[in-house]
C-alpha positions as CSV (number, residue, x, y, z in Angstrom):
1,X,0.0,0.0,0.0
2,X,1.0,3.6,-0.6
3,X,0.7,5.9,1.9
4,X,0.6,9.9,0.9
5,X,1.6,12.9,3.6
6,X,1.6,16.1,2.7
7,X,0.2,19.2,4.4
8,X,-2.8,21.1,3.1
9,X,-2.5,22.0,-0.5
10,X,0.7,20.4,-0.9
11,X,-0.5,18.7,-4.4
12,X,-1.0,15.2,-2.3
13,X,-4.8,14.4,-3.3
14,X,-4.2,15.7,-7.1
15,X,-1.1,13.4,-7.3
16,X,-3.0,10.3,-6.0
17,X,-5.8,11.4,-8.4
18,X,-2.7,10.8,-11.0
19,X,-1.7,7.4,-9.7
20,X,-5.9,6.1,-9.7
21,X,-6.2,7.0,-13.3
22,X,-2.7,6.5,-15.1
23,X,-1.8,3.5,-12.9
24,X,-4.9,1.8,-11.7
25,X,-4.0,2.0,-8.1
26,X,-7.5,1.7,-5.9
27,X,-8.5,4.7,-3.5
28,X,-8.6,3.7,0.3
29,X,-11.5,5.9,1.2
30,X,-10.5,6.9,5.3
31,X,-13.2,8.5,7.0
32,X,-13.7,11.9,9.0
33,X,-15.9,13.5,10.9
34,X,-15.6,16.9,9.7
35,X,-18.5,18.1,7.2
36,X,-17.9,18.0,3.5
37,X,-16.1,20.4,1.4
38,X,-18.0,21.8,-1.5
39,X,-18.1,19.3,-4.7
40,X,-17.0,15.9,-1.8
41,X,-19.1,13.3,-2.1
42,X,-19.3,10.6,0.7
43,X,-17.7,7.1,0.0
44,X,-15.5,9.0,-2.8
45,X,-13.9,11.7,-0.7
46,X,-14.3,10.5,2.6
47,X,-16.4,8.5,4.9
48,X,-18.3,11.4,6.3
49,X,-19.3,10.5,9.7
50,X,-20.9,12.0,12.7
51,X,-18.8,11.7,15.6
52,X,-21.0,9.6,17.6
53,X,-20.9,6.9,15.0
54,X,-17.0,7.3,14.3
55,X,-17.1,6.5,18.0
56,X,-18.7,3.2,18.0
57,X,-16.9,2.5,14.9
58,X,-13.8,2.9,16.9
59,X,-14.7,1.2,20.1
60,X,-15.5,-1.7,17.9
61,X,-12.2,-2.0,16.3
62,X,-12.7,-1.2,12.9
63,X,-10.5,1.2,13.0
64,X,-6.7,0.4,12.0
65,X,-5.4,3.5,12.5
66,X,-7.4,7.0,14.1
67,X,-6.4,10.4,14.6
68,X,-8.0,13.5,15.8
69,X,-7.1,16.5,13.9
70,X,-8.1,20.1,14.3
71,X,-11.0,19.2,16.8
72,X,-12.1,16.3,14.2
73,X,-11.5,12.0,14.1
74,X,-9.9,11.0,11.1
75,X,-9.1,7.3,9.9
76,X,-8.8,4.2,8.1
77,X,-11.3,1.2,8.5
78,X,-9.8,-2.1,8.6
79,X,-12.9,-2.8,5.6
80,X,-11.2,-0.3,3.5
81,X,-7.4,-1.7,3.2
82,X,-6.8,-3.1,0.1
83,X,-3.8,-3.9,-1.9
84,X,-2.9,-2.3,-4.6
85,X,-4.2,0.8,-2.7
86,X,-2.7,4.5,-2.3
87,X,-4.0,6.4,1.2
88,X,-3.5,10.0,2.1
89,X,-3.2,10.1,5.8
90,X,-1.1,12.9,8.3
91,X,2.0,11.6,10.0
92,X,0.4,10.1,13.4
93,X,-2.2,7.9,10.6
94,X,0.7,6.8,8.8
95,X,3.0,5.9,11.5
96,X,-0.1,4.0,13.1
97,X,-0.3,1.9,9.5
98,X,3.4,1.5,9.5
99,X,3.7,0.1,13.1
100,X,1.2,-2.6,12.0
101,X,2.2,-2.8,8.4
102,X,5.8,-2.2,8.9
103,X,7.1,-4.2,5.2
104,X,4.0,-3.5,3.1
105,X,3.4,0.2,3.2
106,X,5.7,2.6,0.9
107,X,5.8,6.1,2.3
108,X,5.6,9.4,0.3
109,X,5.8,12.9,1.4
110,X,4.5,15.7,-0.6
111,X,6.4,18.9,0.3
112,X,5.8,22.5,-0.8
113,X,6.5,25.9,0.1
114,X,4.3,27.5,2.2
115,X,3.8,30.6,-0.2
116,X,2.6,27.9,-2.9
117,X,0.4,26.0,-0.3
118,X,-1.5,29.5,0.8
119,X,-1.7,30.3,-3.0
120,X,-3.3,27.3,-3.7
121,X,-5.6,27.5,-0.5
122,X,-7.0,31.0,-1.7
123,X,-7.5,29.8,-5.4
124,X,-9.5,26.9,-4.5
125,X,-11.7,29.4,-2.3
126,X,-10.6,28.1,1.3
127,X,-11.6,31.1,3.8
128,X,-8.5,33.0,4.9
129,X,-8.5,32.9,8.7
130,X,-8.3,29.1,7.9
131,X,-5.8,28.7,5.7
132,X,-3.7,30.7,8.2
133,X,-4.5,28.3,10.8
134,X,-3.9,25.3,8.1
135,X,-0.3,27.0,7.9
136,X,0.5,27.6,11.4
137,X,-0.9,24.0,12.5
138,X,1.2,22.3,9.6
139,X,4.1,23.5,9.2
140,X,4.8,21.6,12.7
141,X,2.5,18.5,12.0
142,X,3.9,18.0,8.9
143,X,8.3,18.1,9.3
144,X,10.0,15.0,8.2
145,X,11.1,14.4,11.2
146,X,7.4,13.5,12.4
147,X,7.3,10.2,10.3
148,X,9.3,6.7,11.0
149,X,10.2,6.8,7.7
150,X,10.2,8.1,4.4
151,X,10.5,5.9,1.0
152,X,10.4,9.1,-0.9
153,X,10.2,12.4,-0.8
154,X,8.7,14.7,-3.6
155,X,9.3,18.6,-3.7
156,X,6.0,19.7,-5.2
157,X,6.4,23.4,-6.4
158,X,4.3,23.8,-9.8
159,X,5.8,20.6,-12.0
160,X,4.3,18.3,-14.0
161,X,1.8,15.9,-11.6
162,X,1.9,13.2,-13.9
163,X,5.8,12.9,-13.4
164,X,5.7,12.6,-9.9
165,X,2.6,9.7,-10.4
166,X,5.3,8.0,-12.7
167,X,8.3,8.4,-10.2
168,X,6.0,6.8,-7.3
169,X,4.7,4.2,-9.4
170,X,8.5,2.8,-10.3
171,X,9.8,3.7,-7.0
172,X,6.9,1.5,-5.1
173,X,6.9,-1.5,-7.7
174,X,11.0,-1.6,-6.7
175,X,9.8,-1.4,-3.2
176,X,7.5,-4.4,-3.9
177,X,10.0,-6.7,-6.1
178,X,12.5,-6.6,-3.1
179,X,10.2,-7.6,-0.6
């Protein structure tokens, strides 16, 4: 399984978009309880849950890995995990998934700058006083030296999405033929 960090706007989701359509990967849909954006649609997006039932969810284990992030739950369902499956999740998720799945996850963190991240934010109509909390909470959340390990790590700034699919796709089918 691939496993995707990056902080918000980083190019994470659009690159995974990449690797679903050029390489056939299969979304692991995670689930949250925090409302929809505009245009998300439940079971694509996310799991959109209300906390209540993220709750029982998570007291009856079927949950493999859960965080809570900016007052809302975040994770994976053990129903969801697939192979030949990519997964966005923030550092505590993936370290969670690569405690339990230490040899079959391949790690990639999305980097950017934080002037291109804000920039992005504002284009895509995110309200200000957010993305300003977005980039104060992340820059911390997000350092490299919050994961256990990193397979590969991709400098997002403006190139060509596609390329980067292409580079995670070889790197992670290396990672698999010396398992």
């Amino acid at each position: 399984m691939i496993i995707i960090v990056g902080a918000s706007a980083s190019g994470k989701t659009e690159i995974t978009k990449v690797l679903i359509k050029n390489y056939n990967y299969h979304k692991c849909v995670t689930t949250t309880t925090r409302l929809p954006r505009v245009g998300e649609v439940d079971g694509k997006d996310y799991h959109f849950l209300d906390q209540d039932t993220f709750i029982n969810k998570l007291n009856n284990s079927e949950f493999v890995e859960h965080v809570k992030y900016r007052d809302n739950y975040y994770g994976t369902q053990r129903k969801d995990i697939t192979n030949n499956a990519v997964v966005i999740l923030e550092p505590n998720g993936a370290n969670e998934l690569l405690r339990k799945l230490p040899n079959d996850i391949f790690l990639v963190l999305v980097e950017s700058t934080r002037q291109k991240r804000k920039s992005r934010m504002i284009l895509r109509g995110d309200d200000i006083e957010e993305v300003n909390k977005r980039l104060a909470s992340d820059d911390e959340l997000f350092s490299k030296d919050k994961l256990l390990k990193i397979d590969l790590l991709i400098q997002n700034d403006g190139q060509i999405l596609e390329e980067f699919a292409t580079l995670i796709h070889t790197k992670y089918l290396n990672f698999l033929n010396k398992k």
